[in-house]
N, C-alpha and C positions, 0 to 999 in steps of 0.2 A: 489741417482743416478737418472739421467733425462732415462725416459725410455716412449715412445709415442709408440700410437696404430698400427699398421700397417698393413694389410690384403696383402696378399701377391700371386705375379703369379711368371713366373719362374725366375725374376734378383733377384739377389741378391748383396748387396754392400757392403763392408765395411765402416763405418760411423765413423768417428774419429769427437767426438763433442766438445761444450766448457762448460760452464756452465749454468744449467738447466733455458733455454728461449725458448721461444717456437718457433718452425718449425726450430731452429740454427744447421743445416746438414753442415757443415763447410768442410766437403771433403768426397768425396767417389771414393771406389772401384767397377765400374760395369763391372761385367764380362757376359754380356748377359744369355740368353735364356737356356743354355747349363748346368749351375748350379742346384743343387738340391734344390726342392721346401723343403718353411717350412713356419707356419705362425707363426702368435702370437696372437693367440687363448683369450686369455684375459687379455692382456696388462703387465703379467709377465713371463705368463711359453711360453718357445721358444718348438717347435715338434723340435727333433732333425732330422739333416739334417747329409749329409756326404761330409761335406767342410774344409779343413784342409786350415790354415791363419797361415801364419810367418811372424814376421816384422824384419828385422835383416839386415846384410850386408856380401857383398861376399869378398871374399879374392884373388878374381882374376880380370880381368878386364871385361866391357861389353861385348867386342868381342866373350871372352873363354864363356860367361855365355850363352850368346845367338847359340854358337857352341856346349855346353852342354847340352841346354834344353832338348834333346832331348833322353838324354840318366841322369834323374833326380839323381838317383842314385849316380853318378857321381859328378853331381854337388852340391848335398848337402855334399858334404866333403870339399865344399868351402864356404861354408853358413854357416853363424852364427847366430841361432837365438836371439833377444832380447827378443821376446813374443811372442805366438802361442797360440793361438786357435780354437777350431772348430764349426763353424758356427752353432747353433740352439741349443747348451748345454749350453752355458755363466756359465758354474759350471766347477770345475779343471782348472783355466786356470793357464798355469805354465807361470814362470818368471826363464829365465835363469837370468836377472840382471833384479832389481828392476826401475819401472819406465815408462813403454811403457803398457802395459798391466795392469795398476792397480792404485791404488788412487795416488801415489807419482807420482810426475810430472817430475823427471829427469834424467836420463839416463847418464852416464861419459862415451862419447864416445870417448873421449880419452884412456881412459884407455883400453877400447876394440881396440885401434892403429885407430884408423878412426879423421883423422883432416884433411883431406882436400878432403874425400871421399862421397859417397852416400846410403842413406838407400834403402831398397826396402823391399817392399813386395812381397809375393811369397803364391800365393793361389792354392789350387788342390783339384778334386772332388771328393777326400777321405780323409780318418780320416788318411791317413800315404803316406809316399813318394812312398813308394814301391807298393802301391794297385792302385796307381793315371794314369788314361789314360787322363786325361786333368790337364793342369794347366795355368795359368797366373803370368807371374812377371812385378811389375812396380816397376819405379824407381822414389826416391826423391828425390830433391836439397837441399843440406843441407849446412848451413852457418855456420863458427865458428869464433868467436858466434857473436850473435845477439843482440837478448833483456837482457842480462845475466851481463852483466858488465864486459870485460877483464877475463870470464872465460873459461873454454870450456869443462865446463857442459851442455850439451845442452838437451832442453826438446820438445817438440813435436812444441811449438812454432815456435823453429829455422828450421822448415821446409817451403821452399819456394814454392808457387801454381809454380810449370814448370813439375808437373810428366809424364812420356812418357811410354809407352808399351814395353819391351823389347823383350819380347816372348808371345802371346797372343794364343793358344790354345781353350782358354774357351771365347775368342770372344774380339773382340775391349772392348777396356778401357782408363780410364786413371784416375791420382790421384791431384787434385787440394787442396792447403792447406794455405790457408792466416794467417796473423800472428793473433796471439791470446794465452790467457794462455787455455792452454787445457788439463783440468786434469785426463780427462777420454778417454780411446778408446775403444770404443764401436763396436760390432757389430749391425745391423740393417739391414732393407729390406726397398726397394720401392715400394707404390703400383702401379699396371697395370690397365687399364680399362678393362682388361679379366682377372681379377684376382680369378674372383669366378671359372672360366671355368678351369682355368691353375692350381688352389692347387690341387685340385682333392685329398682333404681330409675329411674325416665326420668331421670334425668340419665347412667344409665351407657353410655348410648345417644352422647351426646355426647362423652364422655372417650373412648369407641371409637375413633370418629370422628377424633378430635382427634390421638390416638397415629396413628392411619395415616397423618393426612395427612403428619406428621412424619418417617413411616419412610420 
């Protein structure tokens, strides 16, 4: 699995990649300033954060979603997760359906009743719905299908770069996704130029360190 350095201040994205080339960030989630810091301290172990990520689809339309955000609870009884996880563990990460979250690459969104619908993500800045005072949902254009041949199997590819904010809490965003085979979705971070200032962890003490000795 492709997994790059990253020192980290307070954004945080989600990072859906393709195959292991280097700097290939092929789409992200930024939910500004507002998210919980974490870094990646030495290029494997993530400091666990408290950001809870589903990628799935609603059962109601935009309108009802963006009239429920506000009351989440609610609105996850129309949510369907396909993958969740939570930001800074990359360990347990469940699959309600195989495909979105892990090495297989495709998803039967048919079968889940989605053929002429939209995926979204839906992020918040705890480990569960109920603890969450911010969240973010963006939405995806999704094609059926695409690159697949007359199927409609559809895999991370067949999502089109047009993603928009639906409900944005945790700060302007948006999800940009060009076609490509994409076998992994990953989480990940961007670094800031106050990134040593903004972790505000004892390990940022050492990456300091580490870049001087370098320069």
């Amino acid at each position: 699995m492709f997994i790059k350095r990253f020192i980290v201040g307070a954004t945080i994205v989600l990072t859906i990649v393709s195959k292991p080339v280097d700097s290939q960030a092929v789409a992200t989630l930024d939910w500004g300033a507002q998210g919980a810091v974490l870094t990646l301290a030495d290029g494997v172990t993530l400091v666990p954060a408290t950001n809870l990520v589903m990628m799935g689809y609603f059962t109601t339309n935009d309108a009802a979603i963006v009239s429920l955000a506000a009351t989440p609870l609610t609105l996850a009884s129309y949510f369907v997760p396909v993958g969740t996880s939570t930001i800074g563990t990359m360990a347990g990460i469940q699959y309600a359906y195989a495909g979105v979250w892990g090495d297989s690459v495709t998803t039967n969104f048919e079968a889940l009743g989605i053929t002429t619908s939209n995926v979204y993500v839906w992020a918040l800045n705890a480990t569960t719905i109920a603890s969450a005072s911010e969240e973010g949902i963006f939405k995806f254009a999704a094609t059926f299908p695409t690159e697949l041949a007359g199927t409609l199997v559809i895999d991370l590819s067949d999502l089109h770069s047009s993603g928009s904010v639906l409900w944005g809490n945790l700060g302007s965003g948006a999800i940009s996704t060009p076609y490509g085979d994409m076998p992994y979705v990953k989480l990940s971070v961007v670094p800031e130029p106050s990134a040593f200032a903004l972790v505000g962890l004892g390990l940022a003490g050492m990456l300091v360190l580490r870049r001087r000795r370098r320069s």
